[in-house]
N, C-alpha and C positions, 0 to 999 in steps of 0.2 A: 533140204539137207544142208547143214551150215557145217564151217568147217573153225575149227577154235585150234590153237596154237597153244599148249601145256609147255612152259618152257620152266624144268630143274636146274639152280645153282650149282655150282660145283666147282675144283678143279680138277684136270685130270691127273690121271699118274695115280700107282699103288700106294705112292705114299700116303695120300690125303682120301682114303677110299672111304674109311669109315668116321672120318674126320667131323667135328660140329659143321663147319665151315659146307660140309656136301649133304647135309641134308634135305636140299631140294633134289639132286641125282638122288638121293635113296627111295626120293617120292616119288619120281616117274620112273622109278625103275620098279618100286613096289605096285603103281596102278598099270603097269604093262604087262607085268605078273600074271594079274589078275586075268588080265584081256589076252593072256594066249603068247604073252610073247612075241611080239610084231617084228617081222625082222630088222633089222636094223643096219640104215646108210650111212656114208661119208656125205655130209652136202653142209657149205657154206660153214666149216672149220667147227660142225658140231657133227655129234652122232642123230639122227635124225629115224625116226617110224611112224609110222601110220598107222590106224585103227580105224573101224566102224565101232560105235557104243550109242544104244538108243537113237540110233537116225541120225546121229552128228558123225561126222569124221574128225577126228582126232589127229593131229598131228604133234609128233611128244620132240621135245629137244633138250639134248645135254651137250651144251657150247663145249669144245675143245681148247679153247684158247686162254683160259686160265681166266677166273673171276673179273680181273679189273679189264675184262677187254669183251665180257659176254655179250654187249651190242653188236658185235661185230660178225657174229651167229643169228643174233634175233632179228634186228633191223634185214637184212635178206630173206629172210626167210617168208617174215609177213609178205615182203611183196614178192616172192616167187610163188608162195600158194594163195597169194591175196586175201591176206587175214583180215580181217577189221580191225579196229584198233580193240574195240569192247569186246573182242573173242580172244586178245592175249590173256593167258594167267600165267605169273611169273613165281614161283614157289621157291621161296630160299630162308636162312637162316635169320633168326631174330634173335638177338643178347639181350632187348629191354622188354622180354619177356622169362619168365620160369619155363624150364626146359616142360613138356608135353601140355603147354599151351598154345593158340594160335590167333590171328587175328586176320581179319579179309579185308584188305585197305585197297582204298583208288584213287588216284590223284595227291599220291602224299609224297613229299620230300624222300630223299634215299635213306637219310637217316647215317651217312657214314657208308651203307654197304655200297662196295666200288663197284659189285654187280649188278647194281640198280644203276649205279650212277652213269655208266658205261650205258645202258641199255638207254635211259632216260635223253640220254645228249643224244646218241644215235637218233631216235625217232623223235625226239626235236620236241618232245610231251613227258609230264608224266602221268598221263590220263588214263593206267589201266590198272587190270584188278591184280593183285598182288595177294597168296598166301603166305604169313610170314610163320614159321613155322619157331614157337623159342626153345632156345639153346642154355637161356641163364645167362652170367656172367659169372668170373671166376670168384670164390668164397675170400681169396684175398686180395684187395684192393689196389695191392702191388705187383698186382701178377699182369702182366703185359696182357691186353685182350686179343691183342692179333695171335697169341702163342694161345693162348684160350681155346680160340674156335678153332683153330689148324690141330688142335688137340684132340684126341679118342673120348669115343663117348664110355661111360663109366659101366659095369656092369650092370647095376642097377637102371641104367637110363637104356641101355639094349633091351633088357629081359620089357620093359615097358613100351618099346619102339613097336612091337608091330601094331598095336593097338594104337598109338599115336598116330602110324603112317595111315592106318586104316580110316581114323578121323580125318585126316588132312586129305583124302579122296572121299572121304562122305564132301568135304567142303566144296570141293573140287565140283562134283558132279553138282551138288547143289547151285554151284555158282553160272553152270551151263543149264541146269534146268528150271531154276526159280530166278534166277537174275541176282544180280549183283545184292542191291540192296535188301532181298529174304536173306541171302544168304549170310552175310555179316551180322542181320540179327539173332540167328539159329546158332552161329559160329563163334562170336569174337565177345572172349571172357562169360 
């Protein structure tokens, strides 16, 4: 039985609840959904649950400590439950995709997002699997991107979200039961 570390972008606070920017909280909060609802701890400055799912143990994380600082959640956490490094999946927001696209990378640069890059410096690598879930970018070219993603998702791009979220957990499992590399093929574009 292997235990894998599901770790959602986000930051906290009601203000940025439904925000592009917390798109990874809305994925592990949608695949916990699923799984019953786990209840849910304070540990190492995230909200923290646990699951059984097909013989794995699941351990789900939503860092509390605000995006550019989410290493500071994950990097503990692997070594309090002694994760491997190839059983983190880190799921957060992607702008250099169309919003209800996704792609399953590993070993790639942060690309900009502080919450990779945060996580990345903490565990000294960037050697793990990553779903990036896109957001788009905004339609004017002048429009600040950080106001972008801290921004509400559109009516239209909700009424499409469950079915999105739902994809981004087919990846998810895929990524735990076929491996990394099935899974990127069945997944990204």
């Amino acid at each position: 039985m292997s235990s894998w570390l599901v770790v959602g972008l986000g930051n906290p606070g009601g203000e940025y609840k439904l925000t592009r920017h917390n798109i990874g909280f809305m994925a592990v909060d949608y695949f916990m959904q699923g799984l019953g609802n786990p209840s849910i701890k304070n540990q190492f400055k995230a909200e923290v649950a646990q699951a059984s799912w097909q013989g794995h143990t699941l351990y789900f994380c939503k860092p509390q400590t605000y995006m550019n600082l989410s290493g500071e959640s994950v990097q503990p956490l692997m070594g309090y439950y002694k994760i491997p490094l190839d059983h983190l999946i880190v799921i957060h927001d992607d702008i250099d995709q169309p919003f209800n696209q996704m792609k399953i990378h590993k070993n790639r640069g942060h690309g900009g997002h502080n919450g990779i890059k945060s996580i990345s410096q903490l565990l000294g690598t960037q050697d793990y699997a990553r779903l990036k879930l896109g957001v788009g970018r905004p339609e004017n070219p002048n429009y600040p991107v950080a106001d972008y993603v801290l921004g509400k998702f559109t009516k239209e791009e909700f009424d499409k979200m469950p079915d999105f979220l739902n994809k981004g957990i087919d990846a998810i499992e895929s990524i735990i039961l076929d491996g990394i590399q099935k899974a990127s093929t069945k997944f990204n574009g």
